[in-house]
N, C-alpha and C positions, 0 to 999 in steps of 0.2 A: 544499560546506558551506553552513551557512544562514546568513544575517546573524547579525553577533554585538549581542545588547541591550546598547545600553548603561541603567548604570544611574542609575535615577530618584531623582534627590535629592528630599528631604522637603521640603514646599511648609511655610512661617510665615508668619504675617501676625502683623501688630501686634497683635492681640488676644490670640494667643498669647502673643506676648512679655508681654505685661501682668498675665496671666492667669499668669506663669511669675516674677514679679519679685514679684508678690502672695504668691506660694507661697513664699518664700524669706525673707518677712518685710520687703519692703519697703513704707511705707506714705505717704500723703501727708505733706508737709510735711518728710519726711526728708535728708538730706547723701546723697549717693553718689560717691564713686569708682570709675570704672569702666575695668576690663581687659577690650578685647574683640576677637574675632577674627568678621567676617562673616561669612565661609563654611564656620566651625561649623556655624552653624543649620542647613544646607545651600542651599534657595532662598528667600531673603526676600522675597515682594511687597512692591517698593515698596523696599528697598534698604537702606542705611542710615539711610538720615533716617527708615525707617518704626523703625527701634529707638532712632533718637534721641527720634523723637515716643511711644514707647511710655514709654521712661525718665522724658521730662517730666509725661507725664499722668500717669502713678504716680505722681512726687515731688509734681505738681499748683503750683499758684503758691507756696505759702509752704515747697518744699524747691527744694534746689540738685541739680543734675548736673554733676559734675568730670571732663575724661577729662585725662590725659598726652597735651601736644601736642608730646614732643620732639622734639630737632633732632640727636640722638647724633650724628650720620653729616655733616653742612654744618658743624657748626660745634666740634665737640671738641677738632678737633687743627686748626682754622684762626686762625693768625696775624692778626688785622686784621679779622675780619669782621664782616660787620653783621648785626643780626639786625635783621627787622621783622619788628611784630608781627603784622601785619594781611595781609601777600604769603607769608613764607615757612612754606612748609607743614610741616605734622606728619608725624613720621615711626613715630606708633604706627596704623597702621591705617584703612583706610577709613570705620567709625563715628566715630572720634575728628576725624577731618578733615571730619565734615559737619557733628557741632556746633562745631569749631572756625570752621565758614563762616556761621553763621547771625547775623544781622542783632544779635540779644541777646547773643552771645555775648561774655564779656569774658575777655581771656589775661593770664597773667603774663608780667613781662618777664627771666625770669631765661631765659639766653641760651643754655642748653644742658637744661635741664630743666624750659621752661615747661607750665603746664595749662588748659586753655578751663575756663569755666563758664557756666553759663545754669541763673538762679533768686534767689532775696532772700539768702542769703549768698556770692552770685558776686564780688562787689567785694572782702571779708574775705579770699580764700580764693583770690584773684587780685592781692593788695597787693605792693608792690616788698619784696623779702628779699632780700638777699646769700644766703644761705642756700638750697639747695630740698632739704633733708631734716630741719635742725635748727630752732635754736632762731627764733622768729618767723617759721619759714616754713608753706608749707601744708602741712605735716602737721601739724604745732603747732596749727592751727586747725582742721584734722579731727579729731583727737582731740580736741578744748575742745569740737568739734561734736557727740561721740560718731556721727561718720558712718557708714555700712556702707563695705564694700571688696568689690567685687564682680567676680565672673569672670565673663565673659559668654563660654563655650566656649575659654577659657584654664587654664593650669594655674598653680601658683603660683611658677616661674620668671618671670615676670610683676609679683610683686608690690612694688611698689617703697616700699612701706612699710616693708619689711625693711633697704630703705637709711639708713631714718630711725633703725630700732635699731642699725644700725653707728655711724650719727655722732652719738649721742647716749651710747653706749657708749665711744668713740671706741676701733674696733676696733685694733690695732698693723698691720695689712697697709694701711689705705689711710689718704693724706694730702691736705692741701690745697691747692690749685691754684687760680689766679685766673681771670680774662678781661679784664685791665684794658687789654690792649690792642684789646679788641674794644669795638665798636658798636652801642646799642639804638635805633632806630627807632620812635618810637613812634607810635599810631594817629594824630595828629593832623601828625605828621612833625615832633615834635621830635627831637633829636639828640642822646645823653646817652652817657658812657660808661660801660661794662658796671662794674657793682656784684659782680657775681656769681662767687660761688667755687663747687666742687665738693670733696667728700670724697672721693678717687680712686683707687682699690683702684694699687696695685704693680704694676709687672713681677712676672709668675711667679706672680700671685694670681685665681680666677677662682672664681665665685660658683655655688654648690648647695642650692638652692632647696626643693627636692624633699621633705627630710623635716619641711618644716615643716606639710605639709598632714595628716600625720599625726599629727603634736602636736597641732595643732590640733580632729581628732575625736575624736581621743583624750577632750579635756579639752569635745567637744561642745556647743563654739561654732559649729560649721559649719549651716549653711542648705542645702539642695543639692536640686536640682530637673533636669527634661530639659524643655529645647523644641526642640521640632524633633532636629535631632540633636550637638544642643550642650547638655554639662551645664554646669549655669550653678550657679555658689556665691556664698555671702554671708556673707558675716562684716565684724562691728563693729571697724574698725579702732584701737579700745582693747585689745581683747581679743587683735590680732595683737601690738602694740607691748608687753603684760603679759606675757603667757605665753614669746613669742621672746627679750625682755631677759633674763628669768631665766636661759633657755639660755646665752643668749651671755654673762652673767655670769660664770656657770660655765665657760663653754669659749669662749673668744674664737675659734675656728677653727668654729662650730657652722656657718654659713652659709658658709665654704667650702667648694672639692670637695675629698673625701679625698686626691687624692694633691699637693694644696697647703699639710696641713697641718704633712707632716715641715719644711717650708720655715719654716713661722712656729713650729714646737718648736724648730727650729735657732736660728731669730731672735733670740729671747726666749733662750734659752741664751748667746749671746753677748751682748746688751744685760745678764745676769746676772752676766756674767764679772768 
């Protein structure tokens, strides 16, 4: 038998990517949020920081870049920890941890849900909130920002904006939870204790994602382009938080998975008793 090929992933370069964020409606000066998975694109010259540096030069000096620098997994279910801000790394992905390491980059201190940013509303959009989906947190401020939300070869399981229409809705499956016994470290090595709550879905309740990306073209707000071999989408994270509240207005189980919803008819039938 002959040697077996292996196969040739799709070479990117940063021009690509730029040339791929242009196409989707991003422009200088703009807000972004960004979900992203690296080895979508398949081979990226130059790595992640070449997509970090392709996002900057498109947003350019007078817009921001946001990613999610969480920590779901060190510190959700840890009694007493500490978070800092500046050592303990991200746990969405390679791209998110490179502009969370760059020199401009400035993080929020909320202790299980913070976000890097680097750009002129980095500081607004990275300010102390108890909160990291509602009221005076940064979504509050990307929506005031009219930002994009963008998928960079993710799908919208991903999208954590959706969290912000549960706790604004204030869905009946998930509640409030502190970290007052935890720890923030802050870059200059102050010592403060954790402010930060979370809206935290139930035992027995788990999240489905999935058909909001077709609401969404439905009602053709989506942006959608290919680089390389990662389809990348954009959408104005106004337009996710308008169209999804209506839904879940109407049907408070819309973003969970279907066989979680007899659990919250159950729910709501005995809270009616």
């Amino acid at each position: 038998m002959g040697d077996e090929q292996k196969p040739v992933k799709t070479v990117v370069m940063q021009r690509d990517i730029e040339t791929g964020l242009r196409s989707v409606g991003m422009r200088e000066g703009d807000v972004v949020l960004v979900h992203s998975s690296l080895s979508s694109f398949g081979y990226v010259q130059g790595g992640a920081d070449a997509v970090v540096d392709a996002l900057l030069s498109v947003a350019g000096p007078a817009g921001t870049v946001v990613v999610p620098t969480f920590t779901w997994d060190s510190m959700h279910d840890a009694h007493g920890a500490e978070f800092d801000m500046a050592k303990t790394p991200s746990e969405t992905g390679r791209i998110c941890e490179a502009l969370r390491l760059r020199t401009e980059a400035v993080r929020s201190p909320h202790i299980c849900h913070s976000v890097a940013a680097i750009g002129r509303q980095a500081s607004e959009l990275t300010r102390d909130s108890a909160s990291a989906y509602g009221p005076e947190s940064v979504f509050e401020a990307l929506i005031r920002l009219d930002a994009w939300c963008l998928f960079l070869g993710v799908t919208f399981e991903c999208c954590t904006a959706l969290h912000a229409v549960e706790e604004y809705e204030r869905v009946p499956y998930r509640q409030y939870r502190d970290f007052r016994d935890c720890t923030v470290v802050w870059p200059d090595g102050r010592r403060t204790p954790s402010n930060a709550v979370e809206f935290l879905r139930k035992d027995g309740y788990w999240n489905d994602f999935s058909p909001v990306r077709e609401l969404l073209d439905r009602q053709g707000v989506l942006h959608v382009a290919t680089v390389g071999a990662a389809r990348i989408t954009n959408v104005r994270i106004r337009d996710i938080i308008r169209l999804v509240t209506q839904r879940v207005h109407e049907d408070p189980g819309y973003l969970l998975a279907a066989e979680c919803r007899p659990l919250l008819r159950n729910e709501s039938k005995k809270g009616n008793a």
